[in-house]
C-alpha positions as CSV (number, residue, x, y, z in Angstrom):
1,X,13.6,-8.4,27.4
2,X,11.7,-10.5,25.1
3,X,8.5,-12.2,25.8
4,X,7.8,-14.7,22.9
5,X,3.9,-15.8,23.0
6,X,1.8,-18.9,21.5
7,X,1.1,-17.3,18.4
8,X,1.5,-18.7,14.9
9,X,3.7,-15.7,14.1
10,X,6.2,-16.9,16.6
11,X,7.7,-18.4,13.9
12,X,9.4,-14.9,12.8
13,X,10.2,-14.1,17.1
14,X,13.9,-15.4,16.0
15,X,14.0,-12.9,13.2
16,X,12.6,-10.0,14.9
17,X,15.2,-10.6,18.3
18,X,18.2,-10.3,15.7
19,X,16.5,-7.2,14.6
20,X,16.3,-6.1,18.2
21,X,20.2,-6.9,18.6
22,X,20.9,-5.2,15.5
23,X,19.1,-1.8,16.7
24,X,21.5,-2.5,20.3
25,X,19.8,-4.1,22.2
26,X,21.1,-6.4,25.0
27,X,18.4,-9.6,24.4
28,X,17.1,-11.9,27.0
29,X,14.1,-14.1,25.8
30,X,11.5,-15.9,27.7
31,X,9.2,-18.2,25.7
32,X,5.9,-19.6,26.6
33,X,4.7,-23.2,26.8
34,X,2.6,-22.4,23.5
35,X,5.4,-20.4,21.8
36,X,7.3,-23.6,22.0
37,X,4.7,-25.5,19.7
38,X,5.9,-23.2,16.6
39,X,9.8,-21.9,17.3
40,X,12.6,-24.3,19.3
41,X,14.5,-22.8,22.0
42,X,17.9,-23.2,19.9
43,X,16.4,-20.7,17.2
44,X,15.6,-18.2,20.2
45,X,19.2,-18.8,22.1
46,X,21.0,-18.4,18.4
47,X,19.1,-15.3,18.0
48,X,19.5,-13.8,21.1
49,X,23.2,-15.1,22.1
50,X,21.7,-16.7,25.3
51,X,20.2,-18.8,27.1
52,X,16.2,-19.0,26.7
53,X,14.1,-19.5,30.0
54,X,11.0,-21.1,29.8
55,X,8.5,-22.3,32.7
56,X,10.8,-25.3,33.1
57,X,14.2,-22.9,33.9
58,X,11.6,-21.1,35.8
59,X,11.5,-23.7,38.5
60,X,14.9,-24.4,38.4
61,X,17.0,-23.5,41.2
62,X,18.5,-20.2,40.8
63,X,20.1,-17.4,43.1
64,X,18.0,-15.2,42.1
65,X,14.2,-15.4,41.3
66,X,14.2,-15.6,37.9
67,X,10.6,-14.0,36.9
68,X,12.3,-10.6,38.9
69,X,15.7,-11.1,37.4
70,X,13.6,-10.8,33.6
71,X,12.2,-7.8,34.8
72,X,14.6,-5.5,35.5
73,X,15.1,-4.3,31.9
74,X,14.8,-1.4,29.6
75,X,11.9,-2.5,27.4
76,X,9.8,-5.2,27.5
77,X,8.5,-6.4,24.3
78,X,5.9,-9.2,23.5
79,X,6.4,-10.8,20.2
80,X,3.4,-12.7,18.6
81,X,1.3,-11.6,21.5
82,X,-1.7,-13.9,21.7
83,X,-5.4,-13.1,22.7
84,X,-4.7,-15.8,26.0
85,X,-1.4,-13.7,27.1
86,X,-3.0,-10.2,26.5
87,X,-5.6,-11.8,28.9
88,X,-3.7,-13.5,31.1
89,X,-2.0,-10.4,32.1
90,X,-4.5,-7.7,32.0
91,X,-6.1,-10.3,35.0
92,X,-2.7,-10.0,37.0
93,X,-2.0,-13.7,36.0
94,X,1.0,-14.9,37.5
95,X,1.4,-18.9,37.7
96,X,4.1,-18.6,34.9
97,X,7.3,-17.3,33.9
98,X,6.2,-14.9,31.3
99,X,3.1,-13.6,33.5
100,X,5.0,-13.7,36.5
101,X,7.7,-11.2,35.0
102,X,5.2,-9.1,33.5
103,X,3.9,-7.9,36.8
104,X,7.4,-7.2,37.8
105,X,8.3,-4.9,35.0
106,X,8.9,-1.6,35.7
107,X,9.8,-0.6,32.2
108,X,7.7,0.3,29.0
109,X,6.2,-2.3,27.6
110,X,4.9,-2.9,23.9
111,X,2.9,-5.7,23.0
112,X,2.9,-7.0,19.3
113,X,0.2,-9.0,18.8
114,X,-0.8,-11.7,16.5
115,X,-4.0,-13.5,16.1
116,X,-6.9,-14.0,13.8
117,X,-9.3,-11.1,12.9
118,X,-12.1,-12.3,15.1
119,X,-10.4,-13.2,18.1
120,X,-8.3,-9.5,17.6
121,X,-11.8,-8.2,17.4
122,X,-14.0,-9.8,20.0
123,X,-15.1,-7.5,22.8
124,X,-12.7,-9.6,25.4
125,X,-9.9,-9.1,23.9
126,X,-10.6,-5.3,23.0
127,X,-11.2,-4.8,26.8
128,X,-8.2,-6.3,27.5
129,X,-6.2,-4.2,25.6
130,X,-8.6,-1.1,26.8
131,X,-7.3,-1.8,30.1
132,X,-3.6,-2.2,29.3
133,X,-3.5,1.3,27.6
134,X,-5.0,2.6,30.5
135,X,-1.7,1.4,32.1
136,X,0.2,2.9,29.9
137,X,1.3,0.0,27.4
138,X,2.4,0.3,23.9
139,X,0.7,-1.5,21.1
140,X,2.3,-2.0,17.5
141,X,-0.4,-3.7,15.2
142,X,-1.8,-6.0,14.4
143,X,-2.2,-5.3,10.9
144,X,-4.0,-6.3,7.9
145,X,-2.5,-9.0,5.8
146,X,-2.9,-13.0,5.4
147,X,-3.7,-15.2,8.0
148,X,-1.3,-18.2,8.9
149,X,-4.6,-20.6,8.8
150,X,-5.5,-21.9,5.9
151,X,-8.1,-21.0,4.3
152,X,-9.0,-17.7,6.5
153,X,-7.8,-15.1,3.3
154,X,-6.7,-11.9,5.0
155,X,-7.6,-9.3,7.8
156,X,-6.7,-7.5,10.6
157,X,-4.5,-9.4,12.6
158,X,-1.5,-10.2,11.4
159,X,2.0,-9.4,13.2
160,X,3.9,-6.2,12.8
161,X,7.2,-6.7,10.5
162,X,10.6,-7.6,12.8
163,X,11.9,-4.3,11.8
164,X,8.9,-2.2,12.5
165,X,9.4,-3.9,15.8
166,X,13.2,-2.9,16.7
167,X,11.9,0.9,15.2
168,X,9.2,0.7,18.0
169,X,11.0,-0.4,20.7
170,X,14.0,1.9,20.3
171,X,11.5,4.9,19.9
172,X,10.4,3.5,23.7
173,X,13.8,4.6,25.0
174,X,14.3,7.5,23.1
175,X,14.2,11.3,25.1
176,X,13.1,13.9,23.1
177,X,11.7,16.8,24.5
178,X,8.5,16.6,26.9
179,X,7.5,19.7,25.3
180,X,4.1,18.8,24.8
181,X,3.5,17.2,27.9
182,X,-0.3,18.0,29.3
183,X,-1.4,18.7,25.7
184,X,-4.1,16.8,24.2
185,X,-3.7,16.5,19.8
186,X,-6.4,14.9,17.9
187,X,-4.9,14.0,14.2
188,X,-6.4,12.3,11.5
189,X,-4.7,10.2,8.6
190,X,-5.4,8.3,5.5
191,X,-7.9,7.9,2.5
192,X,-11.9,8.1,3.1
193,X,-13.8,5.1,1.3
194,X,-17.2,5.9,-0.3
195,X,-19.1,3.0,-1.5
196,X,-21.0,2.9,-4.6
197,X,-22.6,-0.9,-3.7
198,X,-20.9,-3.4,-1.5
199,X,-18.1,-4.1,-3.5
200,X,-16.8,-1.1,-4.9
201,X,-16.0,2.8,-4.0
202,X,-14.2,6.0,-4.5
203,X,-11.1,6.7,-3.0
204,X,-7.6,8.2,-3.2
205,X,-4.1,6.9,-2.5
206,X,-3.1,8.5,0.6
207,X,-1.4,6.1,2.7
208,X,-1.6,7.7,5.8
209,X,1.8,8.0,6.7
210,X,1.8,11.7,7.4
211,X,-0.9,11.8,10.2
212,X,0.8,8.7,12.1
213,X,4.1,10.4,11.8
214,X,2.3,13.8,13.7
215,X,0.6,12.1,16.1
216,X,3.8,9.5,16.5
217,X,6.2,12.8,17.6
218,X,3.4,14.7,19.4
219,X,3.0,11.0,21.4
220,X,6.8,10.6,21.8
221,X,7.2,15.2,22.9
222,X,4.5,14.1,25.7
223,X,1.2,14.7,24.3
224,X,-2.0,12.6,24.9
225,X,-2.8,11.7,21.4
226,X,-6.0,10.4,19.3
227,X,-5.5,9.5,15.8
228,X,-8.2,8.6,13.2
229,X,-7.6,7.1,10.4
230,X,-8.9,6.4,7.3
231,X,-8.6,2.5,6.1
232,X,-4.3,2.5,5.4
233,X,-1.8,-0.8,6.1
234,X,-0.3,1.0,9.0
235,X,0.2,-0.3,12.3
236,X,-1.2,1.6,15.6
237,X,1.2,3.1,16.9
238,X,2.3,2.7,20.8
239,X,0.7,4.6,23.5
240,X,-1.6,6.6,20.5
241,X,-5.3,5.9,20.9
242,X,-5.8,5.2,17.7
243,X,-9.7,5.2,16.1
244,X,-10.1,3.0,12.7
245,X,-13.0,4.7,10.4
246,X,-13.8,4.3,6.8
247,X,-16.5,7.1,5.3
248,X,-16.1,10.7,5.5
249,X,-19.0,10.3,7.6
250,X,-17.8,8.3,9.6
251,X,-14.5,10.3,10.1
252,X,-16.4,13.6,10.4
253,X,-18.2,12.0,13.5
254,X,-14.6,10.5,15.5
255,X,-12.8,14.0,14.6
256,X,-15.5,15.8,16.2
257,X,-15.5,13.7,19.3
258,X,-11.9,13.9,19.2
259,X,-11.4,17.7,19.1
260,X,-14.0,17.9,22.1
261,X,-11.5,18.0,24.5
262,X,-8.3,18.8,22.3
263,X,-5.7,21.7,22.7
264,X,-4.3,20.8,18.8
265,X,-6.1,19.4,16.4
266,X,-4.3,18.3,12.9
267,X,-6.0,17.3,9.8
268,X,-3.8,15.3,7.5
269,X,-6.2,12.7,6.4
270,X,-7.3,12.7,2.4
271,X,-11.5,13.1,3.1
272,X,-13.1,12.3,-0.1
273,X,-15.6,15.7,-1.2
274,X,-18.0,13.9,-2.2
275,X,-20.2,10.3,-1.7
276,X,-22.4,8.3,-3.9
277,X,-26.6,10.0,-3.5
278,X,-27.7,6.8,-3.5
279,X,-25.6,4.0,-2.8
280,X,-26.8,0.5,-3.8
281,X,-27.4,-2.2,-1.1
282,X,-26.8,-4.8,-3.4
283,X,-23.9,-5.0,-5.9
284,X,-24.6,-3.5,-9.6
285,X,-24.5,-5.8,-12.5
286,X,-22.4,-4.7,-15.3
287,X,-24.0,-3.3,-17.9
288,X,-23.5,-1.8,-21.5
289,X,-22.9,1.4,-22.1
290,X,-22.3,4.3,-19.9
291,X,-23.0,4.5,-15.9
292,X,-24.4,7.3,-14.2
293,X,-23.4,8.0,-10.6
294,X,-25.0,10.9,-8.6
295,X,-22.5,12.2,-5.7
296,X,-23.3,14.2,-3.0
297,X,-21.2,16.9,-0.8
298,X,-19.7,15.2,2.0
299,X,-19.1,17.4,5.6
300,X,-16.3,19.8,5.7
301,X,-14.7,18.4,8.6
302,X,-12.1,21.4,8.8
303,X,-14.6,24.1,8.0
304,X,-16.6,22.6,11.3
305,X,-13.7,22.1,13.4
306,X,-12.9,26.1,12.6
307,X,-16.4,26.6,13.4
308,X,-16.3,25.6,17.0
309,X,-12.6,25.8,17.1
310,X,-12.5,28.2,20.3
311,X,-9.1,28.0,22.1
312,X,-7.6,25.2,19.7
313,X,-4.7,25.6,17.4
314,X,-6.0,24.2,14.1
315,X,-3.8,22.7,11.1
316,X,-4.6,21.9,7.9
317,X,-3.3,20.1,4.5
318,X,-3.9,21.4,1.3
319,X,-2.8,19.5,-2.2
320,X,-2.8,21.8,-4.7
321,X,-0.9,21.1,-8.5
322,X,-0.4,25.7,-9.2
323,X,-1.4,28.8,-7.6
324,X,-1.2,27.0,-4.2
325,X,-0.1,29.5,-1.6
326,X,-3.2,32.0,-2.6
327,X,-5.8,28.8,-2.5
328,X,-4.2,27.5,1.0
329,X,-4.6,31.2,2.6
330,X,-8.2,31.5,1.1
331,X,-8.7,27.9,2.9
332,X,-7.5,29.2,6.3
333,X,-9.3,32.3,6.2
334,X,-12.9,30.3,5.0
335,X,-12.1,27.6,7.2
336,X,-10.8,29.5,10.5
337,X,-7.5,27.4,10.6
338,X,-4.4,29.0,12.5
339,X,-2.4,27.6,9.5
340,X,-2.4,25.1,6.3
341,X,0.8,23.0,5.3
342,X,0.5,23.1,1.5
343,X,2.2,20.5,-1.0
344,X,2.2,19.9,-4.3
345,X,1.8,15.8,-5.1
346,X,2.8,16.0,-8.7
347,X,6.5,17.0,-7.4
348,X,9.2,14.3,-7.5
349,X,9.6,12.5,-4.1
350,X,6.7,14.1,-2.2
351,X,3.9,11.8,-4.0
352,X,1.0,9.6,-2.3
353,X,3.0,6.9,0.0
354,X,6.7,8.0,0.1
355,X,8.4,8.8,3.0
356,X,9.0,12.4,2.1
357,X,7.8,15.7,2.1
358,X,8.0,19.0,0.7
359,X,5.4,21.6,2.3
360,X,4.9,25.4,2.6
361,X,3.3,27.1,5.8
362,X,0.2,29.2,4.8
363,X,-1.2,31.8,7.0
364,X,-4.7,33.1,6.7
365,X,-2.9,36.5,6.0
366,X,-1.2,35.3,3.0
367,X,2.4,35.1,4.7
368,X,3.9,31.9,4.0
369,X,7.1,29.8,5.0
370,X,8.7,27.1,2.3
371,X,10.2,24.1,4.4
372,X,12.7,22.0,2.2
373,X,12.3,18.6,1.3
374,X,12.4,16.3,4.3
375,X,11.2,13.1,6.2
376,X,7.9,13.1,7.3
377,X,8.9,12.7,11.1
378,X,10.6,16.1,10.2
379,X,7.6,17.9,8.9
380,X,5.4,16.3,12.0
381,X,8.2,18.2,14.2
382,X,8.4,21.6,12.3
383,X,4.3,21.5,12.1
384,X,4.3,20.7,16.0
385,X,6.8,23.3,16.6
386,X,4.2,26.3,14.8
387,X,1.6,24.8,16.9
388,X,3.2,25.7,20.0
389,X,4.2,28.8,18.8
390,X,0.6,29.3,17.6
391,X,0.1,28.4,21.4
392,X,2.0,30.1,23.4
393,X,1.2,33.4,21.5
């Protein structure tokens, strides 16, 4: 079931339903008053192959109510979710068709939302959200990209893509094993940012890919999950609370809080070493000549994690371009980690931002397993699997 909101982004609901019907789903769309200000009820019904109801079919008669007839469903998804509808509903609104059948469903739910950045950021609208993942809803996005208004430039709030959308909502349905049900993995992803002035910083290109594919399985195997990430164009991922940081300051402070109650704790994320001394409030004017920047260490965030790591199974990522496996055992030994998944960037197909990976298993003792080239889901599941074994031994 499809819930179509008043959103600008309606405009691409048709698109992502035929996505939805493409990935086998049976459709049935319900479109809100507002939806109907930017997409037509034909485009729905063309998409879906049927009928669309809307508050008017709502109080038309039927033999069945109509609200609990939408309800009983697989998945419910929310396309173009707007800041009114994520409201409406986390109040247990019901005076319309789309409300109404939202407090009827029984199913998983995901909401994809659309809106600008400020509205998406505004403390209502975040405890509204807040209080439908304590429920147990799904979120995919928003994202960062451009805004339909004119003249806003880009931010955080644009709508996830239709096929990230039919991805998200078939993973809903999917049973894989509740293996790490009652465990509670913190995982962090992505780049660190270190500003220099206002306007520019240090960085890498890690896209973040391989911690939201971790905490992704571990989230879909049962696991309460908290991922932090570094600043990447990735949406958050359903039922994952997910924790958006910037500096490896910052990051070293949410990982922390994060591990406090964890039983695994990955760290994937690309933490820069080091940060500017003395980092300029205003921007610096070019200048002739050569520019001298003073950098300081930034926190170890694995080395404290081993440091207090107790019960935990720890993982790490190493990068290394030669003499890998002896560095990645040296770093699990220094840094208390049960293990390190090394990989080597420089190697074709397992760079920054593909979808790919080729990694090797270190132990502190030196042993060491070589896993072949695969997805990243893939690796996320083998490295998962050597937690639990790490675990149950």
């Amino acid at each position: 079931m499809v819930i179509v909101g008043g959103s600008m982004a309606a405009v691409k609901a048709p698109s992502a339903v035929r996505r939805l019907r493409e990935a086998g789903f049976r459709t049935r769309v319900i479109a809100t008053r507002a939806a109907l200000q930017f997409v037509t009820p034909l485009s729905l019904a063309t998409a879906a192959d049927s009928d669309v109801a809307t508050d008017e079919t709502w109080f038309a008669p039927h033999a069945t109510a109509q609200h609990l007839s939408f309800a009983r469903c697989d998945v419910a998804v929310i396309v173009g979710a707007s800041a009114d509808l994520l409201s409406r509903h986390a109040h247990g609104r019901a005076d319309d068709l789309a409300s109404a059948t939202l407090l009827s469903v029984r199913a998983p739910v995901l909401w994809v939302p659309a809106m600008n950045e400020r509205m998406w950021r505004h403390p209502a609208t975040q405890a509204n959200v807040a209080v439908l993942r304590r429920w147990g809803h799904g979120f995919l996005g928003p994202v960062e990209g451009a805004f339909g208004s004119s003249g806003e430039g880009e931010g955080l709030g644009r709508m996830a893509e239709p096929e990230e959308i039919a991805a998200a909502a078939r993973g809903l349905l999917s049973s894989p094993p509740q293996d790490l049900a009652g465990v509670r993995v913190a995982v962090s992803a992505g780049p660190t940012r270190e500003y220099l002035d206002p306007v520019r910083y240090i960085s890498n290109p890690s896209s973040g890919k391989m911690g939201f594919a971790v905490a992704e399985v571990a989230r879909a195997r049962g696991a309460d999950v908290t991922l932090v990430t570094g600043p990447v164009g990735l949406a958050d991922l359903p039922g994952v609370r997910t924790v958006r940081v910037e500096s490896a300051l910052e990051m070293h402070a949410a990982m922390l809080e994060a591990a406090r109650d964890a039983n695994v704790v990955v760290m994937t994320a690309a933490v820069a070493d080091y940060r500017a001394a003395d980092p300029a409030t205003e921007k610096r004017p070019k200048t002739p000549g050569d520019v001298t920047v003073t950098f300081t260490p930034n926190p170890d965030i694995l080395a404290a994690l081993g440091a207090e790591k107790g019960e935990r199974v720890l993982v790490g990522f190493a990068m290394e371009t030669d003499a890998g496996v002896a560095r990645a055992a040296e770093k699990a030994r220094r840094k208390n980690a049960d293990f390190i998944l090394l990989n080597y960037p420089t190697k074709v197909g397992t760079a920054f931002g593909g979808d790919d990976n080729e990694v090797t298993l270190v132990r502190a003792d030196g042993s060491f397993e070589a896993w072949p080239r695969v997805s990243k889901r893939e690796v996320a599941s083998r490295l998962l699997d050597a937690a639990l074994a790490v675990r149950g031994g």
